[in-house]
Structures are given as C-alpha cells and as structure tokens.
N, CA, C and O atoms as a GROMACS GRO file, in nm:
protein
  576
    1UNK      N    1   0.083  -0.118   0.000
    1UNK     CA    2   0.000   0.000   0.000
    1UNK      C    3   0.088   0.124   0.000
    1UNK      O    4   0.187   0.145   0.070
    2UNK      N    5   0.044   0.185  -0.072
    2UNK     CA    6   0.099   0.362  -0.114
    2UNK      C    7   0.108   0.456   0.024
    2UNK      O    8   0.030   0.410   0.108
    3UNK      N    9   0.165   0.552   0.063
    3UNK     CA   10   0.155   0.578   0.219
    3UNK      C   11   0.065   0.667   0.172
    3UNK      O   12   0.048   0.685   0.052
    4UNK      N   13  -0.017   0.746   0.290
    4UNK     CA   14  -0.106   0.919   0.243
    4UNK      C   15  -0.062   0.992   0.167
    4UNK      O   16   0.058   1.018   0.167
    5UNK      N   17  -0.162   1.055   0.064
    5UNK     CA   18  -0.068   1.198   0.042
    5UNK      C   19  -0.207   1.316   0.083
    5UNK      O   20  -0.318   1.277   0.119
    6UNK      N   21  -0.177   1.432   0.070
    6UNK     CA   22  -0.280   1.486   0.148
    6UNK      C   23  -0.460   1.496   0.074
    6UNK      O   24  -0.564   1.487   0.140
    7UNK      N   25  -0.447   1.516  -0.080
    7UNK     CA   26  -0.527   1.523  -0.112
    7UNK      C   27  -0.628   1.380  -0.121
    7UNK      O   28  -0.744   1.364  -0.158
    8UNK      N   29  -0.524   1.286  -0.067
    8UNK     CA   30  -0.639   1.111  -0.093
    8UNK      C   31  -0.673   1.172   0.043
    8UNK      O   32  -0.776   1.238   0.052
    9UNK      N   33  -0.578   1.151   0.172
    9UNK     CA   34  -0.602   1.137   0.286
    9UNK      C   35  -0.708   1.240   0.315
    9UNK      O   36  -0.799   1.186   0.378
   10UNK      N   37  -0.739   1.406   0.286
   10UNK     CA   38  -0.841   1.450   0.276
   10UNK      C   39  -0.967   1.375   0.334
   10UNK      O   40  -1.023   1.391   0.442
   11UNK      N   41  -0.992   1.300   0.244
   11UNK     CA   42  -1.124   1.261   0.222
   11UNK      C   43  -1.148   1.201   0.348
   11UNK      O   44  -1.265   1.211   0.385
   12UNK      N   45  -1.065   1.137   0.430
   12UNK     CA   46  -1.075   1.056   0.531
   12UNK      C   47  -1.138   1.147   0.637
   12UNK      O   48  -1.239   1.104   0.693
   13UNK      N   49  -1.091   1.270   0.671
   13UNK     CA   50  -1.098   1.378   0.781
   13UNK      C   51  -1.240   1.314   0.853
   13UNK      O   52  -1.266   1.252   0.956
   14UNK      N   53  -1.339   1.379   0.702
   14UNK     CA   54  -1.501   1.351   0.788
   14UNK      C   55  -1.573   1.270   0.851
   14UNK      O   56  -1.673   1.279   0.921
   15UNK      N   57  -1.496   1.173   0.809
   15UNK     CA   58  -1.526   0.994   0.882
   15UNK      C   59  -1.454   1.028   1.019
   15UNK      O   60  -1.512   1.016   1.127
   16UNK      N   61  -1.332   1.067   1.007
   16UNK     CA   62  -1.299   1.094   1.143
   16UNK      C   63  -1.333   1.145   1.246
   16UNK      O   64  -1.296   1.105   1.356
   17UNK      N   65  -1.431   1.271   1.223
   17UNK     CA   66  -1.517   1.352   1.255
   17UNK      C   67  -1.627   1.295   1.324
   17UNK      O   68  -1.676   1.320   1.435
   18UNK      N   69  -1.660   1.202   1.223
   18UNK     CA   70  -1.771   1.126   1.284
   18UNK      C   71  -1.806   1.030   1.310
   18UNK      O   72  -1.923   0.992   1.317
   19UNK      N   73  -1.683   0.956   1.336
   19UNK     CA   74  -1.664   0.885   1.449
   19UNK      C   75  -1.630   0.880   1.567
   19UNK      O   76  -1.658   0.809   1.663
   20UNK      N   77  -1.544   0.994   1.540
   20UNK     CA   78  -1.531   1.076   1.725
   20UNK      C   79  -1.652   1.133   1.740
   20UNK      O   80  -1.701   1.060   1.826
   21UNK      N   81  -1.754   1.234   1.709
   21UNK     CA   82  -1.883   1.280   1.769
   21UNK      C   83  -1.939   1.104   1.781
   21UNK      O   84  -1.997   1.073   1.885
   22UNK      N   85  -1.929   1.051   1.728
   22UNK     CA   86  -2.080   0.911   1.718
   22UNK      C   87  -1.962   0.842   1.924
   22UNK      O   88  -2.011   0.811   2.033
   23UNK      N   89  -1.849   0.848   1.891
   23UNK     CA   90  -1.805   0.802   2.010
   23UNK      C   91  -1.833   0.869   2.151
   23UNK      O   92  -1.854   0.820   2.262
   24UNK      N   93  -1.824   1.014   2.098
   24UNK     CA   94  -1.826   1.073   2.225
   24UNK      C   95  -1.994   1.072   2.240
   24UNK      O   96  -2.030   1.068   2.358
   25UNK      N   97  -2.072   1.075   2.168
   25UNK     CA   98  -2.206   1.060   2.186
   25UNK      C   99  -2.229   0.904   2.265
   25UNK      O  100  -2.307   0.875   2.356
   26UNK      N  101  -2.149   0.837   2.209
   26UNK     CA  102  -2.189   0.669   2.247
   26UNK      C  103  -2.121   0.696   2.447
   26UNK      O  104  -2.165   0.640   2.547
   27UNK      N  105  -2.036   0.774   2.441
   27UNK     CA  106  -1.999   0.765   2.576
   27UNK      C  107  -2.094   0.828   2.662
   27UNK      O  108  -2.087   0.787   2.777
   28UNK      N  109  -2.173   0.907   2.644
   28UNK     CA  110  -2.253   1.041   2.637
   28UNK      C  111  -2.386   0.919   2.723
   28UNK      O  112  -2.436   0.917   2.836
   29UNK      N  113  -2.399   0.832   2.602
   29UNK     CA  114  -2.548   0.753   2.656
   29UNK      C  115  -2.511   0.629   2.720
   29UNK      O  116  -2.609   0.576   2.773
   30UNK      N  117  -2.363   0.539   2.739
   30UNK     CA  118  -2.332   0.465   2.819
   30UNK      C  119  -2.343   0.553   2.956
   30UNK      O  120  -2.415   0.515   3.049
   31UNK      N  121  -2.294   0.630   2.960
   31UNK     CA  122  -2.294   0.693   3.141
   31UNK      C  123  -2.461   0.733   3.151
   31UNK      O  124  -2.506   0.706   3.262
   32UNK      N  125  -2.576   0.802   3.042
   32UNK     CA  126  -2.668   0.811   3.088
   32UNK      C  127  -2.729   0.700   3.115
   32UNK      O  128  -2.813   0.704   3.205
   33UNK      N  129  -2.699   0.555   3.036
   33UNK     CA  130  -2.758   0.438   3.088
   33UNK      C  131  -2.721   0.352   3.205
   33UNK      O  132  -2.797   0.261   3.237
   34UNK      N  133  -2.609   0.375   3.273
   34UNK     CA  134  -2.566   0.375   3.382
   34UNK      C  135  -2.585   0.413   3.487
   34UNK      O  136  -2.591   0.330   3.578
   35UNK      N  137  -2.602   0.573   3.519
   35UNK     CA  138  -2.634   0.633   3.606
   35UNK      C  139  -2.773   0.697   3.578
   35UNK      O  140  -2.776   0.798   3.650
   36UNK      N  141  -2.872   0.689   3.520
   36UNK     CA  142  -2.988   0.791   3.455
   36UNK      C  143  -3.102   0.665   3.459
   36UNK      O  144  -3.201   0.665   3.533
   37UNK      N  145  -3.070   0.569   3.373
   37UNK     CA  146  -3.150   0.476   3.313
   37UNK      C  147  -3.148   0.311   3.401
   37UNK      O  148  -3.239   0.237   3.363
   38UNK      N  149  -3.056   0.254   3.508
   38UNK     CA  150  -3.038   0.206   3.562
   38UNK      C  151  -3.113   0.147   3.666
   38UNK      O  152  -3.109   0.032   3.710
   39UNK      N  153  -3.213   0.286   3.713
   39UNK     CA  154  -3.293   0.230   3.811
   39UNK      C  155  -3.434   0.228   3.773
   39UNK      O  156  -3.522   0.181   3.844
   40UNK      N  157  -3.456   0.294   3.628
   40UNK     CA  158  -3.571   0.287   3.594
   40UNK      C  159  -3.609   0.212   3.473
   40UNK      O  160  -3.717   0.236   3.420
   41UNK      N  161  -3.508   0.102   3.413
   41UNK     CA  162  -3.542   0.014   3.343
   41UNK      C  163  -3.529  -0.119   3.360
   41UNK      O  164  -3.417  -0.164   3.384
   42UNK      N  165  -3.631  -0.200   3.352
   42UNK     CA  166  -3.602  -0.340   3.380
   42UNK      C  167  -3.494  -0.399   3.277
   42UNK      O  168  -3.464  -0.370   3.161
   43UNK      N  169  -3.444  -0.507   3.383
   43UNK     CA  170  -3.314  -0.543   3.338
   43UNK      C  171  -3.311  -0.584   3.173
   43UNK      O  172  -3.217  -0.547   3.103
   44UNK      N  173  -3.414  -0.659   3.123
   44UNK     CA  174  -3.415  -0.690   2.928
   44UNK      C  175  -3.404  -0.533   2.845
   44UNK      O  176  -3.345  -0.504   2.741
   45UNK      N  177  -3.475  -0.461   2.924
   45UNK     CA  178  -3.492  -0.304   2.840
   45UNK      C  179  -3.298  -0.291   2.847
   45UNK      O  180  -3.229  -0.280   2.746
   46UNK      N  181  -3.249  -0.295   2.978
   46UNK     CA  182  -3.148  -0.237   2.992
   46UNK      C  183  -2.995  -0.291   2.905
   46UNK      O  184  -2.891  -0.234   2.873
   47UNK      N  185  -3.054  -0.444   2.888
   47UNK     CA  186  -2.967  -0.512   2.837
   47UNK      C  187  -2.953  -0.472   2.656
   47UNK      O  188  -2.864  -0.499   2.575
   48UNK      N  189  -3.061  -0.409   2.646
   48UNK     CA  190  -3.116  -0.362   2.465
   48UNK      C  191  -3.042  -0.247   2.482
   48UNK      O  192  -2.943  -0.268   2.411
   49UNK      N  193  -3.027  -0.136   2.534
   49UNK     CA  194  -2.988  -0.030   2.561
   49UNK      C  195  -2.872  -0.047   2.576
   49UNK      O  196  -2.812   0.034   2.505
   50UNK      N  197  -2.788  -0.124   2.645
   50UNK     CA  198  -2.635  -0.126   2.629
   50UNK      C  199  -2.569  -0.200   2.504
   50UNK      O  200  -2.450  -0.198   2.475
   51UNK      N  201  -2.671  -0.267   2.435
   51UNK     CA  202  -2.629  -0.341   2.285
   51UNK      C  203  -2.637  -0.246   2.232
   51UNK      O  204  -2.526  -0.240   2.179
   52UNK      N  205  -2.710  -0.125   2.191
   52UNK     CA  206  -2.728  -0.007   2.148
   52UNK      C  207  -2.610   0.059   2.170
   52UNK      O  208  -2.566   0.099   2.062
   53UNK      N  209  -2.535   0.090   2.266
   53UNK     CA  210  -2.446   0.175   2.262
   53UNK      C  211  -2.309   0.090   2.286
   53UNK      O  212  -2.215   0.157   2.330
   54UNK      N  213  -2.294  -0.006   2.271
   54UNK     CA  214  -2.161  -0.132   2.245
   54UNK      C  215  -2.147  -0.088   2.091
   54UNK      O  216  -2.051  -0.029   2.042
   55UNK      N  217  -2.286  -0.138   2.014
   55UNK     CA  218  -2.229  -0.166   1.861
   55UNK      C  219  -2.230  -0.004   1.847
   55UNK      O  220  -2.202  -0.008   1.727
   56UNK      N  221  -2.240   0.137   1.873
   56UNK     CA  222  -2.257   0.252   1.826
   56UNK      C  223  -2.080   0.259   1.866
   56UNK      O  224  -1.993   0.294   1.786
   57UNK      N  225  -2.067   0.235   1.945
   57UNK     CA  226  -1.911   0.252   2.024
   57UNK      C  227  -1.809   0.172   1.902
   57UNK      O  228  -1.700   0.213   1.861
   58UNK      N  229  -1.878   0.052   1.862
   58UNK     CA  230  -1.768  -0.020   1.796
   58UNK      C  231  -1.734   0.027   1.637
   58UNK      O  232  -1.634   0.018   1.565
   59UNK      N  233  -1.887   0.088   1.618
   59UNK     CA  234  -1.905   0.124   1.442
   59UNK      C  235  -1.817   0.260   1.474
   59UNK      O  236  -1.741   0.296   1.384
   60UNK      N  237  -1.820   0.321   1.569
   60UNK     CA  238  -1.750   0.504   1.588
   60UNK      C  239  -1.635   0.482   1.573
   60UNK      O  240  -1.582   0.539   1.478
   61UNK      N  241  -1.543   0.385   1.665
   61UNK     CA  242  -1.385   0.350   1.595
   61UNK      C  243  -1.376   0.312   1.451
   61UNK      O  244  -1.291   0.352   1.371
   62UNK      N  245  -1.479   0.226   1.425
   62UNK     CA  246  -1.425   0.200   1.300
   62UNK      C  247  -1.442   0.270   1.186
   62UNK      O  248  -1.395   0.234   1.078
   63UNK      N  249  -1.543   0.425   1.215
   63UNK     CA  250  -1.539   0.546   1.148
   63UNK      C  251  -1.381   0.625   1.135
   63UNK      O  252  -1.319   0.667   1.037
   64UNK      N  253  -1.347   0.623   1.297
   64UNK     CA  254  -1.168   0.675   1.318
   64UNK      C  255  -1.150   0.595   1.275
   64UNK      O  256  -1.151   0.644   1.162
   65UNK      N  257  -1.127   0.480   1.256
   65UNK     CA  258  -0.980   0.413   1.163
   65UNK      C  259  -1.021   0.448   1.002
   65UNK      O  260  -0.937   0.495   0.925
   66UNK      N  261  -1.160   0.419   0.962
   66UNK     CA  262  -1.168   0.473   0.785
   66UNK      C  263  -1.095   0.612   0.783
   66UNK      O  264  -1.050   0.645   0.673
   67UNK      N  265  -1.078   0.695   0.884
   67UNK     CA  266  -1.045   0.794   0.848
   67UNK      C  267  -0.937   0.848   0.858
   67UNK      O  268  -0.894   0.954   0.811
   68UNK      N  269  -0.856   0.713   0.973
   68UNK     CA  270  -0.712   0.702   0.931
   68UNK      C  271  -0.634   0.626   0.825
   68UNK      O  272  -0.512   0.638   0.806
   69UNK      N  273  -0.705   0.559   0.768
   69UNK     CA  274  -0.695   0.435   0.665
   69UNK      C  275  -0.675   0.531   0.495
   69UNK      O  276  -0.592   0.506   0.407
   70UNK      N  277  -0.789   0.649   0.495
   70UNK     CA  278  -0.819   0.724   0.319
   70UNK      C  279  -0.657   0.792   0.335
   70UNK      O  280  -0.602   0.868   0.414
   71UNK      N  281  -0.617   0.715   0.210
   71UNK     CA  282  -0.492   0.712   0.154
   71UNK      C  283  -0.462   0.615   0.119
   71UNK      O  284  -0.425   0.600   0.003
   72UNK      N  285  -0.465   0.534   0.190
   72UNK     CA  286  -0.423   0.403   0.207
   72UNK      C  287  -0.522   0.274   0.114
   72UNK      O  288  -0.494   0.158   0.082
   73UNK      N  289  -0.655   0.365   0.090
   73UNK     CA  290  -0.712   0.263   0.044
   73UNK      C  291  -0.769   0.356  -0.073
   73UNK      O  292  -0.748   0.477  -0.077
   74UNK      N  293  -0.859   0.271  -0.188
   74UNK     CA  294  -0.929   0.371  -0.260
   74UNK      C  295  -1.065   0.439  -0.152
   74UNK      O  296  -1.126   0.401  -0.052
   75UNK      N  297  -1.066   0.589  -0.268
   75UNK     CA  298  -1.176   0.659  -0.207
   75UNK      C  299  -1.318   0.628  -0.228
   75UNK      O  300  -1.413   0.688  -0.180
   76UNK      N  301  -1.320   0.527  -0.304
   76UNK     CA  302  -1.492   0.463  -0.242
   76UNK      C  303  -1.470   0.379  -0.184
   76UNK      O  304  -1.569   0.309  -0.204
   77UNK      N  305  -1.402   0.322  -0.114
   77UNK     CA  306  -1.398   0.204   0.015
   77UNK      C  307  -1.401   0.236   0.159
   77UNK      O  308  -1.427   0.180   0.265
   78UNK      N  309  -1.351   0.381   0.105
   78UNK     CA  310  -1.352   0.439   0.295
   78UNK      C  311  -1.507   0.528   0.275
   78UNK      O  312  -1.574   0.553   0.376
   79UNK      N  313  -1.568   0.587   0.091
   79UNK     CA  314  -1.666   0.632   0.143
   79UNK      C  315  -1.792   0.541   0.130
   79UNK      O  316  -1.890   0.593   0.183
   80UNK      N  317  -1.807   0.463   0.093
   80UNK     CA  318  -1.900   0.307   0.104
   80UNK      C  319  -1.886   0.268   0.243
   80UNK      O  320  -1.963   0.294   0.336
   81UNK      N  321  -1.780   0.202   0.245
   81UNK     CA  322  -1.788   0.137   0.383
   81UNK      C  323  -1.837   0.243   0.489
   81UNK      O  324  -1.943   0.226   0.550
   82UNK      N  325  -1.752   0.360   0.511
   82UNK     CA  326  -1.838   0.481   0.601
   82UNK      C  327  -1.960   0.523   0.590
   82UNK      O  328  -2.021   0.574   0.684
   83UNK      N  329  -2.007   0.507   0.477
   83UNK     CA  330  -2.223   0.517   0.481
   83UNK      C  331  -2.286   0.436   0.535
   83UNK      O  332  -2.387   0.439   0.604
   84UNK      N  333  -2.204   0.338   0.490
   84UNK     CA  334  -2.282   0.198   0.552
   84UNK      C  335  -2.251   0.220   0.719
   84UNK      O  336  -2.342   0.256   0.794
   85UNK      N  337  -2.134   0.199   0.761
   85UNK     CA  338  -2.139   0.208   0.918
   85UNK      C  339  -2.221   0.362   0.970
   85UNK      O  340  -2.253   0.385   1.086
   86UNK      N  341  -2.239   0.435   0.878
   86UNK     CA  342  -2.290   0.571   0.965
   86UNK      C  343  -2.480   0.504   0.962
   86UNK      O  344  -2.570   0.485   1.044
   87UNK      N  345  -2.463   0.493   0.850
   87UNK     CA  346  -2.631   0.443   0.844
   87UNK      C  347  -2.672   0.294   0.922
   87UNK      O  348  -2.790   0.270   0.943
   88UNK      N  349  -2.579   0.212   0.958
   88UNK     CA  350  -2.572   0.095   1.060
   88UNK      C  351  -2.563   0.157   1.221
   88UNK      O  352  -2.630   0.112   1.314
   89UNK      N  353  -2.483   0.250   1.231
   89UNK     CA  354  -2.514   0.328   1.345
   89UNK      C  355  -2.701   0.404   1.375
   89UNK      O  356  -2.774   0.368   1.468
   90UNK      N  357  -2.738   0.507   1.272
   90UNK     CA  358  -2.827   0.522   1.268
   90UNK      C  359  -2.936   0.453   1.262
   90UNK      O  360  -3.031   0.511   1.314
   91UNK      N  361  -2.970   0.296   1.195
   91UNK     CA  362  -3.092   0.246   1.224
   91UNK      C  363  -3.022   0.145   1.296
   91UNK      O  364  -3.116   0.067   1.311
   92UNK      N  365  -2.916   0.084   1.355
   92UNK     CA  366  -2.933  -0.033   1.443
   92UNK      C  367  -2.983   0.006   1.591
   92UNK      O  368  -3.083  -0.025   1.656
   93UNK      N  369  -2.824   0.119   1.630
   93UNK     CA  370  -2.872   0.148   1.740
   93UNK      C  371  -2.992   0.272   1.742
   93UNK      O  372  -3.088   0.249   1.815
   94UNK      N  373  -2.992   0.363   1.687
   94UNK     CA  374  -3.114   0.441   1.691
   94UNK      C  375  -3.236   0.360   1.737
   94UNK      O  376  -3.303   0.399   1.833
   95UNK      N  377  -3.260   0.269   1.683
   95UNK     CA  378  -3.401   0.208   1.663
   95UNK      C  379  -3.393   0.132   1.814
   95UNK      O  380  -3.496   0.146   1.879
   96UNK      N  381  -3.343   0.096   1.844
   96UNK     CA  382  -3.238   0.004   2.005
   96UNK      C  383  -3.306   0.137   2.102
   96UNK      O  384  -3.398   0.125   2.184
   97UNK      N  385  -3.244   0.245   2.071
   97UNK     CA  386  -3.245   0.358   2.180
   97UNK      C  387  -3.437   0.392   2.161
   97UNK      O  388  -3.494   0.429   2.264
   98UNK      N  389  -3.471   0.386   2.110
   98UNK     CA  390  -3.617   0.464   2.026
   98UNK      C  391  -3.701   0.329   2.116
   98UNK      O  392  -3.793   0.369   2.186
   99UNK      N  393  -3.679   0.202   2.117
   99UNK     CA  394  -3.768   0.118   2.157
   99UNK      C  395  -3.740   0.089   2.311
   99UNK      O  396  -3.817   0.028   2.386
  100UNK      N  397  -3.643   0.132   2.339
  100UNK     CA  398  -3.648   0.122   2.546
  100UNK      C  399  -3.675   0.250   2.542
  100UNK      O  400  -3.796   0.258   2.563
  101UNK      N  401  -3.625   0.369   2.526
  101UNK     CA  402  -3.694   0.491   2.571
  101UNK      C  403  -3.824   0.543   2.544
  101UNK      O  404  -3.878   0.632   2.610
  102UNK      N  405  -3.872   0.488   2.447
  102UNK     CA  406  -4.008   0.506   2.427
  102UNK      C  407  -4.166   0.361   2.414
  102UNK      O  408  -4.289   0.358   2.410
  103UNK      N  409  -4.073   0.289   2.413
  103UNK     CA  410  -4.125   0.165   2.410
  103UNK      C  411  -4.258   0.163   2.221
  103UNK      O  412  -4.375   0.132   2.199
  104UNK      N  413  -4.135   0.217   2.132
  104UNK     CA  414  -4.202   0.259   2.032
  104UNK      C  415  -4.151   0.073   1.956
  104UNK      O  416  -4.042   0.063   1.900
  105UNK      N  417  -4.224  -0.026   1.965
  105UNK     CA  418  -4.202  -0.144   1.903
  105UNK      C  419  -4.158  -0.173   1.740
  105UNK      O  420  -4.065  -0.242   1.698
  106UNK      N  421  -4.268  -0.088   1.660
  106UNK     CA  422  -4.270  -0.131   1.544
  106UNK      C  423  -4.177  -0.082   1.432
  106UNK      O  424  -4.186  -0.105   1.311
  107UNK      N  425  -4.057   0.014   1.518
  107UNK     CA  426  -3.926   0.094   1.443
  107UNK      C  427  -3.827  -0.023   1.494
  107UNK      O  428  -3.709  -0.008   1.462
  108UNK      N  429  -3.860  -0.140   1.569
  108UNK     CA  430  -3.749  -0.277   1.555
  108UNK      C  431  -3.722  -0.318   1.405
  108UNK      O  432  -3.636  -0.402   1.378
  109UNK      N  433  -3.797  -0.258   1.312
  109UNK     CA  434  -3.781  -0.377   1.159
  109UNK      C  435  -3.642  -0.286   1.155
  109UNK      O  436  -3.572  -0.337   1.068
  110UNK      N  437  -3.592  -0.201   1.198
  110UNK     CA  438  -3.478  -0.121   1.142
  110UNK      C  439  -3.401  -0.118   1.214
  110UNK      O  440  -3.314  -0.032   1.225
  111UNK      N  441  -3.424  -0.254   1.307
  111UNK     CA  442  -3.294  -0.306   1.392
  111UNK      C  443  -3.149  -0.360   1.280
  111UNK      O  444  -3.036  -0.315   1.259
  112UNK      N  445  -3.244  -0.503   1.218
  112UNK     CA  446  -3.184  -0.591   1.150
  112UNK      C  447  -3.126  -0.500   1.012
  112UNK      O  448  -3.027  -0.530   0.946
  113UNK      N  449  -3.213  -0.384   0.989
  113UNK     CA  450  -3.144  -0.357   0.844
  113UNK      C  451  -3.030  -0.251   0.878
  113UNK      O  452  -2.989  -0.186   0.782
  114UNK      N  453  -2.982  -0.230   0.985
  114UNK     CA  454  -2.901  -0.155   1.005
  114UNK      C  455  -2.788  -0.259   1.071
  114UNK      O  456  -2.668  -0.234   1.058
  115UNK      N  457  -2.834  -0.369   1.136
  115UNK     CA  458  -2.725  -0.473   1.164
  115UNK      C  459  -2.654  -0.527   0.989
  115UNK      O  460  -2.533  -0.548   0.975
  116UNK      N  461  -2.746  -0.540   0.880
  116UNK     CA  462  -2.691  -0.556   0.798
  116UNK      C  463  -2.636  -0.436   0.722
  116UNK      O  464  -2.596  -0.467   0.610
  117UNK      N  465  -2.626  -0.334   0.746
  117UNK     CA  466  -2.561  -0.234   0.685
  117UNK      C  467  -2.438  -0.238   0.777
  117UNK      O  468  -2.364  -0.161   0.716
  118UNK      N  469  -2.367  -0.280   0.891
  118UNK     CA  470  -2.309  -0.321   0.940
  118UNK      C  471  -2.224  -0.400   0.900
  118UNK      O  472  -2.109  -0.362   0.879
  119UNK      N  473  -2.264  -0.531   0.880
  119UNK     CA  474  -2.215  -0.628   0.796
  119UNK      C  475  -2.161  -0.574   0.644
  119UNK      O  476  -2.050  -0.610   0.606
  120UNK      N  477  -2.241  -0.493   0.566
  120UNK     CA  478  -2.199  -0.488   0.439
  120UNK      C  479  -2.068  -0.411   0.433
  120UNK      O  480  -1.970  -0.432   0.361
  121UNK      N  481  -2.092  -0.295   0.546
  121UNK     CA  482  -2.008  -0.200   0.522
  121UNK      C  483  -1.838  -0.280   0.576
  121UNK      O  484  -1.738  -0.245   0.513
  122UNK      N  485  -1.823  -0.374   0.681
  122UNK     CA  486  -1.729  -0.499   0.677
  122UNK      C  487  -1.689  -0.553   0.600
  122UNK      O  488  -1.567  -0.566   0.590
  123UNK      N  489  -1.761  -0.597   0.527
  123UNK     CA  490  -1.789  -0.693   0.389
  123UNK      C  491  -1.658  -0.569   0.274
  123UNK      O  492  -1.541  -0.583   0.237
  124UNK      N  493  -1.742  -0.482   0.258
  124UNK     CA  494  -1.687  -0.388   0.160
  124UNK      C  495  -1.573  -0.353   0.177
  124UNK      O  496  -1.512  -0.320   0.076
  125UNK      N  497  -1.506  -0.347   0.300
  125UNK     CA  498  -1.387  -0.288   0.356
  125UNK      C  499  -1.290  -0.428   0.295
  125UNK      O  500  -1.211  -0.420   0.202
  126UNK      N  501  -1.315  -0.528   0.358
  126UNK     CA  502  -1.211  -0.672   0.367
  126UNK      C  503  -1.209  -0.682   0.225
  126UNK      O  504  -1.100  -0.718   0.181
  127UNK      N  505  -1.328  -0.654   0.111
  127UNK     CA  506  -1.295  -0.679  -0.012
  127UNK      C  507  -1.162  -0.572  -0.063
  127UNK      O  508  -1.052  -0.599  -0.112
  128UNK      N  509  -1.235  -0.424  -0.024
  128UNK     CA  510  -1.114  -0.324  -0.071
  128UNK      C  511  -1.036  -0.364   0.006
  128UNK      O  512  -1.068  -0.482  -0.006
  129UNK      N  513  -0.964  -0.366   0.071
  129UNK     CA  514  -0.852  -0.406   0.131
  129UNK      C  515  -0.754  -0.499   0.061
  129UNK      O  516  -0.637  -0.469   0.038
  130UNK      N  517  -0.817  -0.628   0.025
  130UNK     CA  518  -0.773  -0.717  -0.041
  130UNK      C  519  -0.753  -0.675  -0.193
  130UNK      O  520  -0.661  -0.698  -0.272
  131UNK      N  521  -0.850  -0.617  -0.204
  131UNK     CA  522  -0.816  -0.573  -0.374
  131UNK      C  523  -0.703  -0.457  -0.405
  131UNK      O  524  -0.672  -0.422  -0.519
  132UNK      N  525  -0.655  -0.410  -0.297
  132UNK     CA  526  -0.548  -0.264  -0.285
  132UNK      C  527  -0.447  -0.338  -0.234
  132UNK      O  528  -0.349  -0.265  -0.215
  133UNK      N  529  -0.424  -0.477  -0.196
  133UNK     CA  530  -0.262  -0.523  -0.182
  133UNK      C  531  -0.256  -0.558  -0.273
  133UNK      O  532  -0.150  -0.534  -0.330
  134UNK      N  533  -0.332  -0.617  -0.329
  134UNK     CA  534  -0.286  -0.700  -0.473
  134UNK      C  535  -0.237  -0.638  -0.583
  134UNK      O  536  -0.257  -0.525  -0.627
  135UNK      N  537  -0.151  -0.752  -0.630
  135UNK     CA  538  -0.024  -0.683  -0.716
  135UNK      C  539  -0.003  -0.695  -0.822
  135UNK      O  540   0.021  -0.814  -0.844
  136UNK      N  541   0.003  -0.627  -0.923
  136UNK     CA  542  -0.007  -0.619  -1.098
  136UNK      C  543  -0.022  -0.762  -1.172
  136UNK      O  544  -0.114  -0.801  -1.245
  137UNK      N  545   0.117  -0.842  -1.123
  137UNK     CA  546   0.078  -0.957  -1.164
  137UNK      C  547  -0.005  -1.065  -1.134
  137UNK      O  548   0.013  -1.165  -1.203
  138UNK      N  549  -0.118  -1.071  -1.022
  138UNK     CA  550  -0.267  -1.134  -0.960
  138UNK      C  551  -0.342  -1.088  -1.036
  138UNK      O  552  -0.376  -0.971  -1.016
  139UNK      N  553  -0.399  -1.162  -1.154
  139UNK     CA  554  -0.494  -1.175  -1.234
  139UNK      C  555  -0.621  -1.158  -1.171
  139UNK      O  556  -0.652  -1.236  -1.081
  140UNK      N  557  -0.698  -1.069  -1.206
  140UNK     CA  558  -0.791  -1.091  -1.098
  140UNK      C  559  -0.883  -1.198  -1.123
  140UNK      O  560  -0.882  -1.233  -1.241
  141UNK      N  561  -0.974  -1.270  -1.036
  141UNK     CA  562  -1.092  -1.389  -1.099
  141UNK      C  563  -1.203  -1.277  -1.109
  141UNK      O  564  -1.204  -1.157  -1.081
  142UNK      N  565  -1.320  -1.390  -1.173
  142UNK     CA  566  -1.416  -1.334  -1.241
  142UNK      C  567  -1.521  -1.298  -1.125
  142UNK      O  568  -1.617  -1.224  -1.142
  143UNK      N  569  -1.485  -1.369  -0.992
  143UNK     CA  570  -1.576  -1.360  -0.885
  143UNK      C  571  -1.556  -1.228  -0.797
  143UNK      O  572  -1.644  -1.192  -0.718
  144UNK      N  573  -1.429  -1.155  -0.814
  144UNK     CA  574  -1.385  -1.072  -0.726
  144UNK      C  575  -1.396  -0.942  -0.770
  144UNK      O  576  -1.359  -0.849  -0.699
   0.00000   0.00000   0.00000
C-alpha cells in the first residue's frame, strides 16, 4: 500500500469527525444508561440499551480508523464502507435507543437492516482491502 498523500487522505478527515462525535455521543449515553436509566429500566430493556451503545461505540472507531486508513485505500472504500457504518449506526442502534426509551415497538424492523448495513459496510472494507494489496501480476478472478 501507497503511504497518504494529502489530497487522498483529505477525504478521510469527515469519517474521522464522525466517528469521534458518534463516540463521544456513544460515551454520552453509556454513562446516561448507567447512572440515569439504571434504576428505571427493567433489566431486558437495559440489556437492549447497552447493545445499542456497544455496537454505536464499535461502528464510531471503526469510522476513526476509515479515516485514518483514506490514503491508504481507494476513495470509495472508505466512502462506502463509512455510509454503511454511519447508516448501521443510525438504524441499528437508533431504533435500540427509540424502543427502550419510548417503548415505540414497530421501528425494531430497522434493527436488523441496520445490523446488515453493518455487515456490508465490513464486507466492503475486507474486499477493498484485499483488492489494494494485490499486485499487478494477480490476475484478478471473475468472482472478485
């Protein structure tokens, strides 16, 4: 892999951006579910509510690393994969936080499609990744 130069690496900044706000937000609602939400939710609500802000915590680093990574990789892999985790942030846990705090049920269908925007945006990364070491002479197959 090619090291940064400023104008690839650029692109990375905003992912970085927003994965530190989505982190410091995710820290923001671990301590309110801790100390705020703790004594007034039964323990299954509470256990939904900290899956909510685990996977928001885990997708926010992996916003900072896309955004230490653009240079390093092509610029639709850090901005694919980063929609997908921003929008996997937005309906997995959103919908997580929306159904214990409000006990609003029927915004769960946008649990799973944001767990799979999750997945894809993974998916998309390990492919670019693999496709940016590879080296002039790796033919590529017809599947990849």
């Amino acid at each position: 892999m090619q090291p940064a130069t400023a104008p690839s690496a650029a692109i990375g900044l905003p992912w970085l951006g927003t994965g530190a706000l989505f982190a410091a937000l995710g820290v923001a609602a671990g301590a309110f579910g801790a100390h705020g939400l703790r004594a007034m939710l039964a323990e299954p609500l509470l256990l939904i509510y900290e899956t909510a802000v685990r996977y928001q915590m885990y997708h926010a680093l992996a916003l900072v690393a896309l955004g230490a990574l653009a240079g390093r990789l092509p610029p639709r892999a850090i901005t694919v994969s980063g929609s997908l985790f921003t929008l996997g942030i937005l309906l997995f846990s959103g919908s997580l936080y929306l159904l214990v705090l409000t006990g609003t049920r029927p915004l769960g269908i946008l649990t799973p499609i944001g767990g799979s925007c999750f997945i894809a945006g993974w998916v998309w990364l390990a492919i670019s990744a693999w496709r940016a070491v590879r080296t002039p002479e790796q033919p590529r197959s017809r599947t990849s």
